[in-house]
Residue, then its C-alpha position, 0 to 999 in steps of 0.5 A: x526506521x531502524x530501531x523499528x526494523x531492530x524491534x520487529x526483528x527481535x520481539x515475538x513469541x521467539x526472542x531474539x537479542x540485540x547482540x544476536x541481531x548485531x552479530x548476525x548482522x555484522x557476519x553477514x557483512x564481514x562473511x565471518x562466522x556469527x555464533x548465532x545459533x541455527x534456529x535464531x538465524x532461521x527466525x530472523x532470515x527466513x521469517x521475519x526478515x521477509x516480514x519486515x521488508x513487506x511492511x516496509x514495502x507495502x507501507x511505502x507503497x500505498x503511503x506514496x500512492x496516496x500522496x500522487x492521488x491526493x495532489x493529483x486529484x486536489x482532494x484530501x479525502x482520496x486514497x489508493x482505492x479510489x479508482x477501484x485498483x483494491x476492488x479489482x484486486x480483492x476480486x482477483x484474489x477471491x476469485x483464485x481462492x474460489x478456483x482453488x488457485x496456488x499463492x503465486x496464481x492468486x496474487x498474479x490474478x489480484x494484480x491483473x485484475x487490479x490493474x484491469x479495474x483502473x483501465x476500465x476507470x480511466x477509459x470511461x473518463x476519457x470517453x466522458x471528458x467533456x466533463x470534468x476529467x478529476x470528477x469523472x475519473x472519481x466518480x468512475x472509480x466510486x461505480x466501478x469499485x462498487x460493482x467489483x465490491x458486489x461481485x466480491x460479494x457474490x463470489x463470497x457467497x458462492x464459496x465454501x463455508x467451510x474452507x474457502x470462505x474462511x480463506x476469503x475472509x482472512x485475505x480481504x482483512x489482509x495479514x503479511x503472515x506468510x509472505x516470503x523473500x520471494x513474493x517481496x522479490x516479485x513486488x519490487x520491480x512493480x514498485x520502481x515502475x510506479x515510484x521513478x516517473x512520480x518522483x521525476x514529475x515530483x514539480x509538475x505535480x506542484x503545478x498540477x495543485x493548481x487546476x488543469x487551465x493554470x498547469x495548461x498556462x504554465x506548459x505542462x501537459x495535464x492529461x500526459x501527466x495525469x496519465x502517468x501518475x496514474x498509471x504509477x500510483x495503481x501499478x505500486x498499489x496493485x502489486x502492494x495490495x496483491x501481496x498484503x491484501x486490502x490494508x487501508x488508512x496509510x494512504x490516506x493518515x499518512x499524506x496528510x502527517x507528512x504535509x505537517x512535518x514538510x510542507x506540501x511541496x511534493x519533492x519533500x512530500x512524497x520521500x517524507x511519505x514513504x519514510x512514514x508509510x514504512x515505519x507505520x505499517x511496521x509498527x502497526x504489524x509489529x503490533x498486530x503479531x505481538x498484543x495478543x495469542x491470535x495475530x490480528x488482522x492488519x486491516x482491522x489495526x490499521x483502521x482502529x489506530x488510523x481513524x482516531x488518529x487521523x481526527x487528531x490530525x485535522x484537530x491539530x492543524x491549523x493551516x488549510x489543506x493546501 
C-alpha cells in the first residue's frame, strides 16, 4: 500500500522524485523546512495527495460493501448496486447536471437520492416478507434499479447535447479527476457510519452465512442485523459513488481475491478487503491518469482489468465459494 501511495505521488506528466516526496514528508512531520520547490508541493499536496486519498477512500468503500452484501445476501455475484444505491445515486447527479447545479449540490443530491433508492427497496421487501426476505430484497433492487437506470436515461436525453449531456457522460464513467481535500473530507464520516457497526457485527455476519432459521436457532436477530448491514453497506457506498461516480467490479473482484488469501471469516474478510479495494483502485487510477495523453474514464479501467481477471479468479479456485 505504501509503495503504491509513493508511485502514484510521483508519476505523471509532472514528476516528482522520491527524495522530493521523502522531504516533503519528513518536513511535514518535523515542522522543518523541505527545500522542495513550491510547484513540487503543489503537485503533491494540492492535486494529487486528494487524489490519492479518494481512490483509497472509494476503493475501501465499495470493496467492504461488497463483502457485507456478498455474506449477507449468501451470493457471490452480488455488488454494491444491487439494491439500486448506484442507480439512485446516478440519477441524482444527472439530475444536478441537468438543474445546472454547483459540484457540492450534485454530490449531496447523488447521496440522497442514493440513499432514497434503497429505503424504497427495503420498504418493499418488508411489505413482501411473507416471502423470502434475500430474494425479495434482490429482486427489489433488480426493479428499482432499472426503473431509475430508465430515468437516467430520460433525463440524458432531455439534456443539452452539447454541454450537459457531455458532463452526464463523463460523470456516470466515473473519474476522481477533480475531487479535492474537501470532498474527501465530506466522505469520511459517512464512511465511519458504515464501516463501525460491520466490523462490530463482523461474528454475527459468520452466522448469518448460514441461513435466516439457523442464525435464528443460534440467537441472532436476522431482520436487526440485516437492517443494519444494509443501512452501513449503502450509507458507504452512496457517499463513495457520490464523489467517484459509477466505478464498478471492486465490489464484486475484490471480495472474492480477499476470500483466496484469508478465508471466509468475515473479521479477517472485511480488513482483508478494504486493504485491497484501496490498493486497486489506486493502481487502477494511477493507471488510467498515466497510459495515454487523454486520462481514462475509471469505469471503463475497472472493468476491462476486472472481468478477465475475475475469470482467472473462479479458474484458480478450487475450493466452493463458502
Amino acid at each position: 500500500m505504501l509503495g503504491l501511495v509513493a508511485v502514484a505521488l510521483c508519476v505523471g506528466r509532472f514528476t516528482v522524485t522520491l527524495d522530493q516526496l521523502g522531504a516533503l514528508a519528513w518536513s511535514r512531520l518535523t515542522g522543518t523546512p523541505s527545500g522542495v520547490p513550491g510547484n513540487v508541493e503543489t503537485v503533491i499536496l494540492a492535486v494529487r495527495g486528494p487524489r490519492v486519498l479518494a481512490a483509497l477512500a472509494v476503493g475501501a468503500v465499495l470493496a467492504a460493501a461488497g463483502t457485507a452484501y456478498q455474506a449477507l445476501f449468501r451470493n457471490p455475484l452480488v455488488s454494491p448496486d444491487i439494491l439500486g444505491v448506484s442507480s439512485g445515486a446516478a440519477l441524482g447527479a444527472v439530475l444536478g447536471i441537468w438543474l445546472s447545479l454547483g459540484v457540492v449540490a450534485i454530490q449531496a443530491l447523488a447521496f440522497a437520492v442514493g440513499l432514497l433508492a434503497v429505503v424504497v427497496v427495503y420498504l418493499l421487501g418488508t411489505a413482501l416478507r411473507r416471502h423470502d426476505p434475500i430474494l425479495v430484497l434482490v429482486l427489489a433492487g433488480v426493479v428499482i434499479g432499472t426503473l431509475l437506470g430508465s430515468c437516467v436515461s430520460l433525463v440524458k436525453y432531455l439534456a443539452d447535447p452539447y454541454n450537459q449531456l457531455p458532463a452526464i457522460t463523463f460523470w456516470l464513467l466515473g473519474s476522481l479527476a477533480a475531487v479535492t481535500a474537501g470532498d474527501v473530507g465530506a466522505i469520511l464520516p459517512a464512511v465511519v457510519l458504515g464501516l463501525v457497526p460491520l466490523y462490530l457485527l463482523r461474528w454475527r455476519m459468520n452466522v448469518m452465512t448460514l441461513g435466516d432459521e439457523e442464525a435464528q436457532a443460534l440467537g441472532v436477530d436476522t431482520r436487526r442485523v440485516r437492517l443494519a448491514v444494509v443501512a452501513g453497506a449503502t450509507l458507504m457506498t452512496a457517499a463513495a459513488v457520490s464523489l467517484s461516480g459509477i466505478v464498478g467490479w471492486i465490489g464484486l473482484l475484490v471480495p472474492h481475491v480477499g476470500r483466496l488469501l484469508v478465508g471466509p471469516d468475515f473479521g479477517r474478510l472485511l480488513p482483508a478487503s478494504i486493504l485491497l479495494g484501496a490498493g486497486y483502485l489506486l493502481a487502477v487510477d494511477t493507471l488510467a491518469r498515466t497510459m495515454a495523453s487523454l486520462e481514462v474514464p475509471l469505469g471503463v479501467l475497472t472493468a476491462l482489468l476486472g472481468a478477465p481477471f475475475f475469470v482467472w479468479v473462479l479458474a484458480r479456485s478450487r475450493r466452493g465459494w463458502a
